[in-house]
Backbone as JSON, one array per atom type, in Angstrom:
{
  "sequence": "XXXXXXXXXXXXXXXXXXXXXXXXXXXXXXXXXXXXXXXXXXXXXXXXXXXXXXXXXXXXXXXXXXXXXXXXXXXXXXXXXXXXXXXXXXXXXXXXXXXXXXXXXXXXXXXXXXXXXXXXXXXXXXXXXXXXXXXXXXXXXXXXXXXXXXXXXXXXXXXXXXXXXXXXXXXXXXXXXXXXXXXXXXXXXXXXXXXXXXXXXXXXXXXXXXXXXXXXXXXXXXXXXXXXXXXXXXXXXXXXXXXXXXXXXXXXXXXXXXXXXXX",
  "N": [[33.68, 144.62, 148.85], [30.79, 144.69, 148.82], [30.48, 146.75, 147.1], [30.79, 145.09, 144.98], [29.07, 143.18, 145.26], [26.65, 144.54, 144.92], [27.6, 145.39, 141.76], [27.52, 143.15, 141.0], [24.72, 142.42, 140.91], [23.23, 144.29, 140.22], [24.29, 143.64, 137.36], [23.0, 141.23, 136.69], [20.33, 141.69, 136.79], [20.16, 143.24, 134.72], [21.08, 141.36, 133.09], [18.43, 139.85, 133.02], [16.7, 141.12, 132.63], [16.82, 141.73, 130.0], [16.88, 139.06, 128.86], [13.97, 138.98, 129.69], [12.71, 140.56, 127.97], [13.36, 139.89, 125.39], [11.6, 137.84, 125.04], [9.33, 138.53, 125.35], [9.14, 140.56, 123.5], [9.14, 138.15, 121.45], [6.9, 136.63, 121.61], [4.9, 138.6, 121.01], [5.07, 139.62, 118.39], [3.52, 139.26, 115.26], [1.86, 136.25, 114.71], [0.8, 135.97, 112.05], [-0.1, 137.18, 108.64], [-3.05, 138.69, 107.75], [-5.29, 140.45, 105.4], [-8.28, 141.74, 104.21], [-10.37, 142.04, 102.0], [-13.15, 144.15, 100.11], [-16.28, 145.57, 100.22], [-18.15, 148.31, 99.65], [-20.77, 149.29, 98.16], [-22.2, 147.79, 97.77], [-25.09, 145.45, 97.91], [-27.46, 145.78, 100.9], [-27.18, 143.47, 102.87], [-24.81, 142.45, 102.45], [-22.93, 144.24, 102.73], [-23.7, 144.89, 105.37], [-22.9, 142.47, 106.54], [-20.14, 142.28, 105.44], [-19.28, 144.5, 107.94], [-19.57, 143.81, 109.95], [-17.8, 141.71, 109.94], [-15.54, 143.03, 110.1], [-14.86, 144.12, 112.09], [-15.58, 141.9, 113.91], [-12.86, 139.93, 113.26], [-10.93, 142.1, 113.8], [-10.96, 142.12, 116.32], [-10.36, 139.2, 117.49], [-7.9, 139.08, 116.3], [-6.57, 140.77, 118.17], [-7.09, 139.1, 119.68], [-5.42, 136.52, 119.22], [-3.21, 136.98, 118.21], [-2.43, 138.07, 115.68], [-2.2, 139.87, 112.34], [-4.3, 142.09, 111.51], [-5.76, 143.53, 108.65], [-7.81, 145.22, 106.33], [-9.27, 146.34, 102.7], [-10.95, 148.43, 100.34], [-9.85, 148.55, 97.92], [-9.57, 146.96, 95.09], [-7.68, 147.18, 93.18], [-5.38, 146.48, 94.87], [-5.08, 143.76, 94.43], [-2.43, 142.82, 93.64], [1.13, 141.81, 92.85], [3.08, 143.28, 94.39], [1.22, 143.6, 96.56], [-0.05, 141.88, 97.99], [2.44, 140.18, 98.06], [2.76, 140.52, 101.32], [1.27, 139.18, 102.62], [0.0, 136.22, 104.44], [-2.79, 135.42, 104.6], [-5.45, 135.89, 102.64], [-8.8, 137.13, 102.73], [-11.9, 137.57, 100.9], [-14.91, 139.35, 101.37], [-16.92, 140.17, 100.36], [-17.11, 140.47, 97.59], [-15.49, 140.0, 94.45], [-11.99, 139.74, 92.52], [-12.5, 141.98, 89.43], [-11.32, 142.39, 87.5], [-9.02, 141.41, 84.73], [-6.53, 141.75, 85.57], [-6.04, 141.72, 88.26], [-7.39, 139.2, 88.94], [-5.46, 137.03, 87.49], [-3.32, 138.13, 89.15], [-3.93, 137.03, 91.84], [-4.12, 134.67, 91.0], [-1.52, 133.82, 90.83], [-0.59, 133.9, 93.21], [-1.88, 132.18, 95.03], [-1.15, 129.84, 93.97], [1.65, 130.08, 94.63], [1.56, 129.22, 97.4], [0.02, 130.74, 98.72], [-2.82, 131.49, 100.8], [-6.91, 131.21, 101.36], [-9.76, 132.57, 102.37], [-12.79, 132.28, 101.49], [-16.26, 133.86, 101.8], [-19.4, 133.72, 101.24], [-20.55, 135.35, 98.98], [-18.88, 135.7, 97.84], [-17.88, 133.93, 96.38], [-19.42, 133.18, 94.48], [-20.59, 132.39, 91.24], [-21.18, 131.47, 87.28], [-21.91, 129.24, 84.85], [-21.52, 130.66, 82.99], [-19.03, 132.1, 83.15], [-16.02, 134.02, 82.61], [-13.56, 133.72, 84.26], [-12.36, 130.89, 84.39], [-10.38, 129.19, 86.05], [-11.37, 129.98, 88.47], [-13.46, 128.53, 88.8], [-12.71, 126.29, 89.15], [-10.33, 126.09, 90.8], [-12.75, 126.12, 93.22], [-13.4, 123.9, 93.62], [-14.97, 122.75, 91.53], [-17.34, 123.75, 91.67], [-20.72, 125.38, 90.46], [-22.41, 128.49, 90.9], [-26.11, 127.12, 91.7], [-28.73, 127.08, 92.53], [-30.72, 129.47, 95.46], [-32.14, 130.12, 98.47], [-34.87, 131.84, 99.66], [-36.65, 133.94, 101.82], [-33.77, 135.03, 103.5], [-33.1, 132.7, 106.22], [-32.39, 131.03, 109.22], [-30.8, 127.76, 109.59], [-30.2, 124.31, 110.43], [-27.19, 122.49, 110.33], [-24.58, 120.47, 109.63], [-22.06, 118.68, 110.83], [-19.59, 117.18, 109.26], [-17.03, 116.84, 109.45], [-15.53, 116.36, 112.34], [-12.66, 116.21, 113.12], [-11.25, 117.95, 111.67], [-8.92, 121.22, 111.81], [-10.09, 123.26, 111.67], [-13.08, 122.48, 112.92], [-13.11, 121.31, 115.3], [-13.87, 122.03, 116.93], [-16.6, 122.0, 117.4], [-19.59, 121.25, 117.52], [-22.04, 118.09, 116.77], [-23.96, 118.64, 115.09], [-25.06, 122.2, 114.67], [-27.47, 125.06, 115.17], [-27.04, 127.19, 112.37], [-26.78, 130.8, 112.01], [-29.46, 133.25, 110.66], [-29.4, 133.6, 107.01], [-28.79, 133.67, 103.39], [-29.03, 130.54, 101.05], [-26.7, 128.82, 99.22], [-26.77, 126.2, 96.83], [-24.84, 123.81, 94.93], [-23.96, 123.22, 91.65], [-22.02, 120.77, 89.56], [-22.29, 119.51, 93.08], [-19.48, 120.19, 95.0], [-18.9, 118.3, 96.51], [-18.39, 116.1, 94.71], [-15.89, 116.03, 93.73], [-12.8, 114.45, 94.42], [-10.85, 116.22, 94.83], [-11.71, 118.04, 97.05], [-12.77, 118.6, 100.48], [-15.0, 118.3, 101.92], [-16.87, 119.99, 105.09], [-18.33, 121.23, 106.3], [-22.12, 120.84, 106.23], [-25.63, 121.36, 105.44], [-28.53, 120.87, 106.97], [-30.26, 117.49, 106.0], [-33.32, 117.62, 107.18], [-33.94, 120.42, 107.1], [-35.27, 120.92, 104.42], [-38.22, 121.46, 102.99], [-36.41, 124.52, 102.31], [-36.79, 127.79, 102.63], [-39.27, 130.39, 101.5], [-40.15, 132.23, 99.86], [-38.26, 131.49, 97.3], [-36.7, 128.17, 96.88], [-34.76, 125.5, 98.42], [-35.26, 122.32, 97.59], [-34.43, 120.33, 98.26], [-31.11, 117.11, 98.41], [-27.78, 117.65, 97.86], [-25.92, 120.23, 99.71], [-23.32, 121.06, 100.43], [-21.29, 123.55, 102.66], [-19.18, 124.69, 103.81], [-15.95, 124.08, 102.42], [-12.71, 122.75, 101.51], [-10.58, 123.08, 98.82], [-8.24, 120.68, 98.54], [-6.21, 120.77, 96.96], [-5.28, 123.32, 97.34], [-4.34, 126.3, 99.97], [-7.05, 126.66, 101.01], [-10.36, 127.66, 101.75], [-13.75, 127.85, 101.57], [-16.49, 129.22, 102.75], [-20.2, 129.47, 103.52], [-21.52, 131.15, 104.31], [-22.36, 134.31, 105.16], [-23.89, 136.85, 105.13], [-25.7, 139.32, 105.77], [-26.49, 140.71, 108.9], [-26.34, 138.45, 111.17], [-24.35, 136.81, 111.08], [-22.5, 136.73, 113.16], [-23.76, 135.7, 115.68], [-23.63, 133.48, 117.13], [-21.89, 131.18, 118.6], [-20.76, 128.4, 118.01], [-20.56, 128.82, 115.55], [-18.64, 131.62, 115.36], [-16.46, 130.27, 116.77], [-15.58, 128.35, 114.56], [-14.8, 129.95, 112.68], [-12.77, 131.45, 113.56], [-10.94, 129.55, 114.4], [-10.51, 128.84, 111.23], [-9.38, 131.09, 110.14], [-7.09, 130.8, 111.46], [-6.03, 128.35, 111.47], [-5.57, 128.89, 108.11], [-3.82, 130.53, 108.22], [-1.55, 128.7, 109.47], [-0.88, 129.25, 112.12], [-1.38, 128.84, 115.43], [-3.42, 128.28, 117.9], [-4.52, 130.51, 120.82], [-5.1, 128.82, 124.04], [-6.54, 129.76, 125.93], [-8.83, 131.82, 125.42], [-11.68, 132.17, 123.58]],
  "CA": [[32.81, 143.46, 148.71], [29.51, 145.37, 148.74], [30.47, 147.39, 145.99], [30.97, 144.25, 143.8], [27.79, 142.33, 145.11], [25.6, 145.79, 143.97], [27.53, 145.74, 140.86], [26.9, 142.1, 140.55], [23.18, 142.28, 141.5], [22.89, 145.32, 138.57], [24.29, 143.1, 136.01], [21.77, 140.14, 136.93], [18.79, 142.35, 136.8], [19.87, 144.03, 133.38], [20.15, 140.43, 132.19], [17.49, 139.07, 133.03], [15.84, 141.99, 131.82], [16.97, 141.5, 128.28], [15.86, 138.17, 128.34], [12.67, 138.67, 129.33], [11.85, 141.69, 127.1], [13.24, 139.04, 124.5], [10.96, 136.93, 125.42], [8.21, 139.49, 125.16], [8.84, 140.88, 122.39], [8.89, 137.3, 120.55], [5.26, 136.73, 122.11], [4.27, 139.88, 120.63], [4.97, 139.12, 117.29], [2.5, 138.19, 115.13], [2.12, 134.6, 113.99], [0.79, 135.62, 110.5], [-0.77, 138.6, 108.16], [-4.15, 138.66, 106.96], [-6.06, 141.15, 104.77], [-9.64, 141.04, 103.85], [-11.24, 142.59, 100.83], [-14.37, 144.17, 100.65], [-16.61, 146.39, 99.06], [-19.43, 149.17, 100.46], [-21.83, 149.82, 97.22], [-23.22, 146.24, 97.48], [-26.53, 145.15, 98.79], [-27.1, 145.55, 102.48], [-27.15, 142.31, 103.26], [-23.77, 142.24, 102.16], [-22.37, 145.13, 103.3], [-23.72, 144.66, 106.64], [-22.29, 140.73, 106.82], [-18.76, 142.75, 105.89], [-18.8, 145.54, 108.59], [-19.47, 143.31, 111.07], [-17.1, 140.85, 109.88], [-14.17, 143.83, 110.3], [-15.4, 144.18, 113.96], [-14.81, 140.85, 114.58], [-11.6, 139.65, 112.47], [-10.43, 142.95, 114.25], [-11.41, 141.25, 117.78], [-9.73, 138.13, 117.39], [-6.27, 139.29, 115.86], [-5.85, 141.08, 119.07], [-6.83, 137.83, 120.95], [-4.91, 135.46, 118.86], [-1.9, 137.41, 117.83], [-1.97, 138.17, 114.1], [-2.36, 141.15, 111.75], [-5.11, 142.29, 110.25], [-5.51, 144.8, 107.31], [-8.71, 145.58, 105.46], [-9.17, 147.59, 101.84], [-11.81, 148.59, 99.42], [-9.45, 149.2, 96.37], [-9.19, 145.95, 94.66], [-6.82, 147.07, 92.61], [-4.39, 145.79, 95.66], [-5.03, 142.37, 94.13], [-1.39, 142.7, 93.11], [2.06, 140.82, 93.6], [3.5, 143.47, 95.52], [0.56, 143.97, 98.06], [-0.5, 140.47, 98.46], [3.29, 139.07, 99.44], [2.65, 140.81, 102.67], [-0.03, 138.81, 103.85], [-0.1, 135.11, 104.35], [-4.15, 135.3, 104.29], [-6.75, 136.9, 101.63], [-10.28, 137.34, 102.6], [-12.81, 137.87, 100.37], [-15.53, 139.54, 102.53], [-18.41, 140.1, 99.64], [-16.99, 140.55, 96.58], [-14.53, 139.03, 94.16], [-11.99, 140.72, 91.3], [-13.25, 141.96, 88.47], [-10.53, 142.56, 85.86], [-7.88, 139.78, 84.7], [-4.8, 141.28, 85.98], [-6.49, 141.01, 89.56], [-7.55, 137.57, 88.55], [-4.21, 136.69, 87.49], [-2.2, 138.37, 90.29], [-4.2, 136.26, 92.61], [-3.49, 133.4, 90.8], [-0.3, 133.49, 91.2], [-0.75, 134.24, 94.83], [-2.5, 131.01, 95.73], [-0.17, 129.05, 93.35], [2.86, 129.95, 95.39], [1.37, 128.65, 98.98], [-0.73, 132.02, 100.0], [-4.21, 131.62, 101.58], [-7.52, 132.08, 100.91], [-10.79, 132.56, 102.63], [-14.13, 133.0, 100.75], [-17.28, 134.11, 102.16], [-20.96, 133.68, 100.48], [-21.32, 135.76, 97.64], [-17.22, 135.76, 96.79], [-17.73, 132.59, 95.45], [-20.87, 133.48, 93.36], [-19.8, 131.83, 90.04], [-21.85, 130.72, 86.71], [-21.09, 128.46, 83.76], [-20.62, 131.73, 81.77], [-18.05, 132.72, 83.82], [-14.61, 133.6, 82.06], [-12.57, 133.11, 84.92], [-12.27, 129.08, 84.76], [-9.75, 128.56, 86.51], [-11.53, 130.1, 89.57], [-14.38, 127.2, 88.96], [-11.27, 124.62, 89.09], [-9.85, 126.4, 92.23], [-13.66, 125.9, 94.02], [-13.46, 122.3, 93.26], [-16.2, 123.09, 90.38], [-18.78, 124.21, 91.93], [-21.34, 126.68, 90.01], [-24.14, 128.21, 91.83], [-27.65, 126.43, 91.34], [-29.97, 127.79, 93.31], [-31.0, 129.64, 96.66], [-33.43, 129.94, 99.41], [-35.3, 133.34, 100.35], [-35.75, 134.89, 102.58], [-33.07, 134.25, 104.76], [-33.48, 131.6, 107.15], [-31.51, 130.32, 110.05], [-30.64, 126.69, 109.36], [-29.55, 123.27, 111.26], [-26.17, 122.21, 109.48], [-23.72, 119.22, 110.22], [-20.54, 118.75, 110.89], [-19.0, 116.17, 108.07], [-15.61, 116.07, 109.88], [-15.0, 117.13, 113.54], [-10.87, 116.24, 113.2], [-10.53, 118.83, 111.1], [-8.31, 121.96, 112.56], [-11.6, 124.6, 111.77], [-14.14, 121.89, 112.74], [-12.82, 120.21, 116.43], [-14.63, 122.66, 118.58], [-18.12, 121.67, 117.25], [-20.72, 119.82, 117.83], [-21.76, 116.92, 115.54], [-24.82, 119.74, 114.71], [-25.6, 123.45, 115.28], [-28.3, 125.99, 113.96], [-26.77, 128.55, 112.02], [-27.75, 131.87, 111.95], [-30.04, 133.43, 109.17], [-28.72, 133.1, 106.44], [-28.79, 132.89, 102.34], [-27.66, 129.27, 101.41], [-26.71, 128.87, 97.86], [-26.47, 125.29, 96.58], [-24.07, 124.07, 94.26], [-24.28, 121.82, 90.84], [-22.14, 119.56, 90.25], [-21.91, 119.54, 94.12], [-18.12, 120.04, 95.36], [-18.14, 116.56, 97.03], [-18.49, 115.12, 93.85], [-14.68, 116.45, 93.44], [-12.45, 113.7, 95.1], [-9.75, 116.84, 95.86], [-12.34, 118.69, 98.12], [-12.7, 118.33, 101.24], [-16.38, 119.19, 102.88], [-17.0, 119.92, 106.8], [-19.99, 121.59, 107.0], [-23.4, 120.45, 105.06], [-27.5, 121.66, 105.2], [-29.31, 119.15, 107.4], [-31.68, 117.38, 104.89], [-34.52, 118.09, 107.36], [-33.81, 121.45, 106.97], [-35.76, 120.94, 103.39], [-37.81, 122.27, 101.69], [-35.63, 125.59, 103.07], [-37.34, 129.37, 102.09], [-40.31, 131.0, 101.41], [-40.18, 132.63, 98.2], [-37.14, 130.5, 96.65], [-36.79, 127.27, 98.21], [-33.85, 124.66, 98.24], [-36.16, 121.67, 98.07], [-33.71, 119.42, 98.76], [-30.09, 117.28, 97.52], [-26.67, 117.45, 98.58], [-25.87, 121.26, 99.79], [-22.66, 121.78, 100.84], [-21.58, 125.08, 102.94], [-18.19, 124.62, 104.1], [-15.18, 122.59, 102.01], [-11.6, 123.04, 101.31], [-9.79, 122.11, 97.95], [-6.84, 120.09, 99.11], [-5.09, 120.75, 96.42], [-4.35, 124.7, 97.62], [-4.37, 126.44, 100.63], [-8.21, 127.76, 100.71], [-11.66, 127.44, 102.68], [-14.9, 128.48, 101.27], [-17.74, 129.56, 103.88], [-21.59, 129.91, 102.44], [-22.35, 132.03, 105.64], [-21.99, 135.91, 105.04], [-25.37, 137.33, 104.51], [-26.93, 140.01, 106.79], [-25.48, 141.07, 110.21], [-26.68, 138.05, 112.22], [-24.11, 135.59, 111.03], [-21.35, 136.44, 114.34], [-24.38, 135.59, 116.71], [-23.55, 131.9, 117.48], [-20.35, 130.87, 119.32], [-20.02, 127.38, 118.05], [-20.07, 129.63, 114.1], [-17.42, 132.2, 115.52], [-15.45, 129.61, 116.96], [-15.34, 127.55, 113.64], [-14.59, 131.0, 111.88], [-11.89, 131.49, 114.29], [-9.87, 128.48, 113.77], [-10.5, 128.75, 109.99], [-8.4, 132.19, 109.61], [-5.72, 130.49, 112.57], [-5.31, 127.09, 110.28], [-4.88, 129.06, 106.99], [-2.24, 131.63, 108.46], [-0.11, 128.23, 110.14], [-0.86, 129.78, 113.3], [-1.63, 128.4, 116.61], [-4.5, 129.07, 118.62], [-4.47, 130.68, 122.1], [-6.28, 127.66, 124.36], [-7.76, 130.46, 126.7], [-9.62, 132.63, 124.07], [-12.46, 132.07, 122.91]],
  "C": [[31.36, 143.88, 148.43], [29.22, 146.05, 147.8], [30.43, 146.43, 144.98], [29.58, 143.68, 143.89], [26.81, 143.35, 144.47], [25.93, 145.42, 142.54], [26.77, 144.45, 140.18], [25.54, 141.88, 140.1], [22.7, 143.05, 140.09], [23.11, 144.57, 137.54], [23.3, 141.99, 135.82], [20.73, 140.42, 136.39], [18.95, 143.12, 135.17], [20.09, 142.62, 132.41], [19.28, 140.06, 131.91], [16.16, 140.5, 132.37], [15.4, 142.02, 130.26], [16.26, 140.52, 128.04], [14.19, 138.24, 128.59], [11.8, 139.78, 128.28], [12.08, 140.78, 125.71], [11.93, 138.54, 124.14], [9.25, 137.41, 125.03], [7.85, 139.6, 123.46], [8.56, 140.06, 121.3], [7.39, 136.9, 120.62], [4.88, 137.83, 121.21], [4.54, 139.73, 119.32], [4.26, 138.14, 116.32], [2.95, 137.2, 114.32], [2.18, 135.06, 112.52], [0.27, 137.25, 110.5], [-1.79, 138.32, 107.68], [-4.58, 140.02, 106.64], [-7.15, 141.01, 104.12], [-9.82, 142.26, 102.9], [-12.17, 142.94, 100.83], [-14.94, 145.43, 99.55], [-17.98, 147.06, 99.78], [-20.38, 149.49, 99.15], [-21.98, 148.56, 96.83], [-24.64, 146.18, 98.03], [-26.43, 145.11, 100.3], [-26.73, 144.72, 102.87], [-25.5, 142.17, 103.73], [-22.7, 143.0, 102.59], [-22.55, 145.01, 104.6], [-23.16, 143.42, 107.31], [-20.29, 141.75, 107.14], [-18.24, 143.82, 107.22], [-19.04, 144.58, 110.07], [-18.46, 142.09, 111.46], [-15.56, 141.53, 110.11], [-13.92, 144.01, 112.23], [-14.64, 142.87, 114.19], [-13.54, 139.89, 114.09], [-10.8, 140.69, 113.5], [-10.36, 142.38, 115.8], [-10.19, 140.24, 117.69], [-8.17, 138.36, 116.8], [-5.79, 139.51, 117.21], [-5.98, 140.13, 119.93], [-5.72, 137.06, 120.72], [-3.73, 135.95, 118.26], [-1.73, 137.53, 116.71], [-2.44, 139.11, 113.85], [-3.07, 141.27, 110.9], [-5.43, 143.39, 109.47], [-7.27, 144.76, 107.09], [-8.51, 147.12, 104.33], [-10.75, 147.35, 101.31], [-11.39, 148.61, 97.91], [-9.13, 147.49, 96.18], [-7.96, 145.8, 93.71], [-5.26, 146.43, 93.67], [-4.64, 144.68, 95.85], [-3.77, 142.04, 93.34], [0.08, 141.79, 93.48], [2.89, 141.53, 94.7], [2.89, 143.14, 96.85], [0.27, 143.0, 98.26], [1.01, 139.65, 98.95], [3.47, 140.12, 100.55], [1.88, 140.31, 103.85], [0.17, 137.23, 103.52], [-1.68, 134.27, 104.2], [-4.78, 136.36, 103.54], [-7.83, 136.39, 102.07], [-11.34, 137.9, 101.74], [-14.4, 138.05, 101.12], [-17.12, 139.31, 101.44], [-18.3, 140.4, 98.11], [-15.73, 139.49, 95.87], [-13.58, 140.22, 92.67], [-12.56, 140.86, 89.97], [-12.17, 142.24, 87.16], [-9.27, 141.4, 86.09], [-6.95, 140.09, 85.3], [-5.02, 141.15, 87.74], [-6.99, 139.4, 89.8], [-5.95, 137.04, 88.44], [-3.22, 136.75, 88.74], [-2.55, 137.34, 91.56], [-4.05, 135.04, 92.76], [-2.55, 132.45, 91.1], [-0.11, 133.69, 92.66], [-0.53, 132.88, 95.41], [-1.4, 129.98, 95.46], [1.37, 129.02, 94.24], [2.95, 129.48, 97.15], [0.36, 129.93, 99.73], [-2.67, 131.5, 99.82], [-5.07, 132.11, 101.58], [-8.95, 131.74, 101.55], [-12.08, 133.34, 102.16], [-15.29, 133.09, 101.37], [-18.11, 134.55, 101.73], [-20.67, 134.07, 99.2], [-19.86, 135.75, 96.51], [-17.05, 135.12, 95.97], [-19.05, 132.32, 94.03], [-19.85, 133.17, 92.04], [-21.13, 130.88, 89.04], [-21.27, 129.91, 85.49], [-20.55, 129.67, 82.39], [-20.1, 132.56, 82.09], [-16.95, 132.65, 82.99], [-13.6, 133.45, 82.55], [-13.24, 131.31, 85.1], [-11.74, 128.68, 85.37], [-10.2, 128.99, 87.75], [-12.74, 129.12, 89.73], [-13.6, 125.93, 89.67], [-11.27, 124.96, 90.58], [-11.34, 126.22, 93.3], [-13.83, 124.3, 94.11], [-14.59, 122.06, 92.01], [-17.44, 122.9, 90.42], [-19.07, 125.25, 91.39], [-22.58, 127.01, 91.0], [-25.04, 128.01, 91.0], [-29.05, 127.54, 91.48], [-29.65, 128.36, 94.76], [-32.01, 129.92, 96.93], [-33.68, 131.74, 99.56], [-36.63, 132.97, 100.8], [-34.93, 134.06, 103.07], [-33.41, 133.37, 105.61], [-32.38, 131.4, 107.87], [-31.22, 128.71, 109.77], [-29.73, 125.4, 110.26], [-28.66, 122.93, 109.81], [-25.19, 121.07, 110.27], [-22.64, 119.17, 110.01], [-19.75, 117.73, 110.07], [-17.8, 115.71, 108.71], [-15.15, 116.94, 111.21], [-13.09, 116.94, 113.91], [-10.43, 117.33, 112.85], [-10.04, 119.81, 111.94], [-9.66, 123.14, 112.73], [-12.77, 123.87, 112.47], [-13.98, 121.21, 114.23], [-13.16, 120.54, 117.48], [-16.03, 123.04, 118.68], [-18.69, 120.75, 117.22], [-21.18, 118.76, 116.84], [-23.08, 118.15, 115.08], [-24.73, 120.93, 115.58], [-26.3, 124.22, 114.43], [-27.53, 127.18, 113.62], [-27.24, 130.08, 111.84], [-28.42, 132.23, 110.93], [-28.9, 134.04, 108.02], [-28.99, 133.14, 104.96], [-28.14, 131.84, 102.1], [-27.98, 129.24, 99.98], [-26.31, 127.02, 97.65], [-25.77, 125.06, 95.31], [-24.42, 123.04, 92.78], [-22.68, 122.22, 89.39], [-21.46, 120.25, 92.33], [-20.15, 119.06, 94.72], [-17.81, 118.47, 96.24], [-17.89, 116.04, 96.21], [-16.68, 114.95, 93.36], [-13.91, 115.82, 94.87], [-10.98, 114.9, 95.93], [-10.19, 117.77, 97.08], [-12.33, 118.17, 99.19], [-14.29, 119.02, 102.05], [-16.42, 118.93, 104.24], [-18.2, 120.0, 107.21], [-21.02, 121.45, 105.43], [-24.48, 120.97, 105.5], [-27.63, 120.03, 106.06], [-30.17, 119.08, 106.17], [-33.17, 117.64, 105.98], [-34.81, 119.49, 107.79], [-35.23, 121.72, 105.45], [-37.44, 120.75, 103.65], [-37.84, 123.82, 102.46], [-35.87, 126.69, 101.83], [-38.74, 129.16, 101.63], [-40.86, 131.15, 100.5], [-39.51, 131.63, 97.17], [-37.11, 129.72, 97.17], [-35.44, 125.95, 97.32], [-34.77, 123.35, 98.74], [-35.47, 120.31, 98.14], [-32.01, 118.87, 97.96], [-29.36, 117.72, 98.84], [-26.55, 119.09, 98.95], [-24.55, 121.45, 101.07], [-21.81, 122.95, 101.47], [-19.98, 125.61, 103.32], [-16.94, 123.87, 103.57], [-14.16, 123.67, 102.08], [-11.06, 122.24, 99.71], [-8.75, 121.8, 98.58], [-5.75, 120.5, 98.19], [-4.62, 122.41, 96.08], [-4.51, 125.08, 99.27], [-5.83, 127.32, 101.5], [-9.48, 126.98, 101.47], [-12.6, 128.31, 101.95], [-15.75, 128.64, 102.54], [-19.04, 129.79, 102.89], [-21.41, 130.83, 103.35], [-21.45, 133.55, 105.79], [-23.39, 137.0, 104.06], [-25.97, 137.77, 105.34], [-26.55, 139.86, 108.08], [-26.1, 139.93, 111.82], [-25.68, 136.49, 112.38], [-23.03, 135.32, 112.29], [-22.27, 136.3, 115.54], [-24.57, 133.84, 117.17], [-22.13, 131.89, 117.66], [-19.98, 129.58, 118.5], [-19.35, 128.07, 116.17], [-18.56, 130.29, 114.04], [-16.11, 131.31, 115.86], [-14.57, 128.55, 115.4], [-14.57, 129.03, 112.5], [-12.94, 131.46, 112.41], [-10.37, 130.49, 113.77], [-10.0, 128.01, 112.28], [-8.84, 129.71, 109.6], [-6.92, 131.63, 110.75], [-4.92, 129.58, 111.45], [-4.72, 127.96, 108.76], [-3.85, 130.03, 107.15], [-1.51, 130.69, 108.99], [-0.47, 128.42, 111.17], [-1.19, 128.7, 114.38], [-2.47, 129.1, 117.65], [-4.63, 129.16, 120.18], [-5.6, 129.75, 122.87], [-7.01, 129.09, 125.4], [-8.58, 131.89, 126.44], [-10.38, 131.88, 123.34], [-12.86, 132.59, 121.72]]
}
């Protein structure tokens, strides 16, 4: 009888073992893949926005359970290396030859994910990628402000999934802010969150955004993608309600689900 309840007791404990290493190991699996892009023989500004943006992308995977990558070779703007990741970051640059244009194309086109930050989106009317005007909702840049500046900005839509753990305002950190013409609201498939207070105006020193619509944050609806203005000079991860909105940007476009006790 004693010999059976031991053996019993052993088989209990090596179930329940299984299941919970199950159990584990499904926890431990990440939600999604992201990879960010990037580039070191840019302007400080820019380079210093990306190295601090690897820091903390790198931070937050291990809070929030997903996988993050970073390269420098753009040439892994291709179809192999991109279906591995369910998110693309563009940290400070953007590609420069068509079949990286293309491959990306087809990226987005099939449901994959895309987050742009400041200068990625730098785009003029004598641009020969067009269809990456289309894909911004067709916004060109106008103008910007210098120097940098910190700036009060507003929240357009606190429902949203990136946007529901901010305030109806917060000052952003310093900052280049590029304004757009025609302004992406004007494009009924966009979607804007975050805007420029107007008594922010007339915003810079040297250059000055002297006023007008100035969009900083939208989404086209009609892919799976988020623009950001804010990636300019290593002071933009010094505001919580920013990181937090940055946070649940890269959660929403991987699908994911965000740990409630992580900040």
């Amino acid at each position: 009888m004693i010999k059976t309840f031991i053996r019993l007791s052993l088989f209990c404990s090596i179930i329940l073992a299984a299941i919970f290493s199950s159990a584990f190991a499904q926890e431990q699996k990440p939600q999604f893949k992201v990879v960010a892009f990037y580039t070191t023989n840019v302007e400080m500004d820019h380079a210093n926005f990306a190295n601090d943006a690897l820091y903390f992308f790198k931070l937050i995977a291990g809070q929030q359970n997903f996988t993050f990558d970073a390269t420098t070779d753009w040439t892994n703007l291709n179809d192999d290396f991109l279906s591995n990741y369910q998110v693309v970051i563009w940290l400070n640059n953007s590609p420069g030859g068509a079949d990286q244009q293309a491959a990306f194309q087809r990226y987005v086109d099939k449901g994959g994910a895309w987050f742009g930050c400041h200068v990625s989106a730098f785009n003029l009317a004598s641009s020969r990628w067009k269809w990456f005007n289309t894909f911004l909702g067709g916004a060109m840049f106008k103008s910007n402000n210098w120097p940098p500046l910190p700036a009060k900005v507003i929240v357009d839509d606190r429902t949203h999934p990136i946007t529901k753990r901010l305030p109806a305002t917060f000052e952003s950190p310093s900052g280049e802010w590029y304004q757009w013409e025609p302004s992406p609201r004007l494009n009924p498939d966009v979607k804007v969150l975050v805007t420029l207070a107007p008594d922010n105006y007339p915003l810079g020193i040297k250059s000055f955004i002297s006023g007008g619509d100035t969009p900083v944050v939208w989404t086209n609806t009609r892919y799976k993608m988020l623009y950001m203005n804010m990636g300019h000079g290593n002071k933009i991860f010094s505001n919580r309600d920013q990181n937090n909105m940055i946070t649940d940007a890269v959660i929403w476009l991987g699908g994911g689900v965000r740990k409630e006790n992580v900040r």
